[in-house]
TISEKE-556090 format. One record per residue (C-alpha): x, y, z; residue in three letters. Coordinates in steps of 0.5 Angstrom, whole numbers, padded with zeros to 4 digits, always signed. Layout:
N
XYZala...
***
This chain:
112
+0000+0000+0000unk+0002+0008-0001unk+0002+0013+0003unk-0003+0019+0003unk-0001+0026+0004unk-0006+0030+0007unk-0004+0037+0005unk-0009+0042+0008unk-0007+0050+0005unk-0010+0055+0011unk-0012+0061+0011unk-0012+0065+0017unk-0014+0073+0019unk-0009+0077+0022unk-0012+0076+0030unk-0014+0069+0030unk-0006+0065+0029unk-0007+0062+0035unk-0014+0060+0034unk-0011+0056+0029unk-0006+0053+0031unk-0010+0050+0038unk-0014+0048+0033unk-0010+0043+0028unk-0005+0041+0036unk-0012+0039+0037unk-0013+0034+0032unk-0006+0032+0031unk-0006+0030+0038unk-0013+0026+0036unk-0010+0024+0029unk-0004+0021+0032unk-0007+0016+0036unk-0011+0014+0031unk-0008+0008+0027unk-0005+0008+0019unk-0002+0016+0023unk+0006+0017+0020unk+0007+0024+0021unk+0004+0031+0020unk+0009+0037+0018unk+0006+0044+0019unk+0009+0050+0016unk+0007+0058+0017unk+0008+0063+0011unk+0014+0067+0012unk+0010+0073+0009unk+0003+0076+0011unk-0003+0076+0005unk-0004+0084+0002unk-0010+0084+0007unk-0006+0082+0013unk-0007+0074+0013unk-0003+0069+0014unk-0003+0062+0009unk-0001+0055+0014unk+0000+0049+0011unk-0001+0042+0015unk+0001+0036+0012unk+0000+0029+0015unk+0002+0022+0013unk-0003+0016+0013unk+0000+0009+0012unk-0006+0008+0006unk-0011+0011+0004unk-0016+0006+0008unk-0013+0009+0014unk-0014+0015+0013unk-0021+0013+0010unk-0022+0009+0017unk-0021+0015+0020unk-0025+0020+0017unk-0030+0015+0015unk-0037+0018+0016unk-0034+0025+0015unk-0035+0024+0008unk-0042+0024+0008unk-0044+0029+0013unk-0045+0037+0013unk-0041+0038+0019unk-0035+0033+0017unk-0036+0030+0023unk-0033+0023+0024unk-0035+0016+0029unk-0031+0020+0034unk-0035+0026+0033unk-0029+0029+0031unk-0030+0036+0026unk-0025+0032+0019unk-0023+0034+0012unk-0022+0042+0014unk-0029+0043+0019unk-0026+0044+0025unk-0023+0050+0023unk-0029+0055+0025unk-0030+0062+0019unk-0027+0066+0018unk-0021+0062+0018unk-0021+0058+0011unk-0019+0050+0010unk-0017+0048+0003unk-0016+0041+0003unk-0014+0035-0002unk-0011+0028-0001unk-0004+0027-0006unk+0001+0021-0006unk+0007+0022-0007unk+0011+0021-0015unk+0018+0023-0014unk+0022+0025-0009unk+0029+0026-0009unk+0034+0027-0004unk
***
């Protein structure tokens, strides 16, 4: 099975950088216990937008695709994103007017 990247692009308005950044701990913490959990990597843009914002990226690794599917599962399906553990997935758990762009991507070059 191939690894699944899990790359959100966040935009967050300038005063709610911290909102943001308890809100992905959060789910780290939750996704990290979860089976099919490699890693997440999360950056921060160097520069703020014209209008004051700033863009994170949050990537997180899945051992497969299943995994990540087992763990969203449900979320799928509904509005509010919410999973079997009630969890807000896919982007949703971060309230307006921070704004999620989610995808999920395999990797098909590396070099190093």
């Amino acid at each position: 099975m191939e690894e699944v990247s899990v790359i959100n692009t966040i935009l967050v308005p300038a005063g709610h950088e911290t909102q943001a950044e308890l809100v992905r701990a959060e789910y780290i913490n939750y996704f990290s216990k979860q089976p099919g959990f490699v890693s997440s990597t999360f950056y921060k843009s160097l520069a703020r937008e014209q209008d004051g914002s700033l863009k994170y990226i949050n990537i997180v690794v899945w051992a497969s695709n299943e995994a990540f599917e087992q763990v969203v599962n449900q979320g799928f399906t509904n509005e509010q994103g919410q999973n079997q553990d009630g969890m807000r997935v896919l982007g949703k758990g971060f309230l307006p007017p921070i704004i999620v762009s989610p995808g999920q991507y395999q990797v098909i070059a590396k070099n190093t």
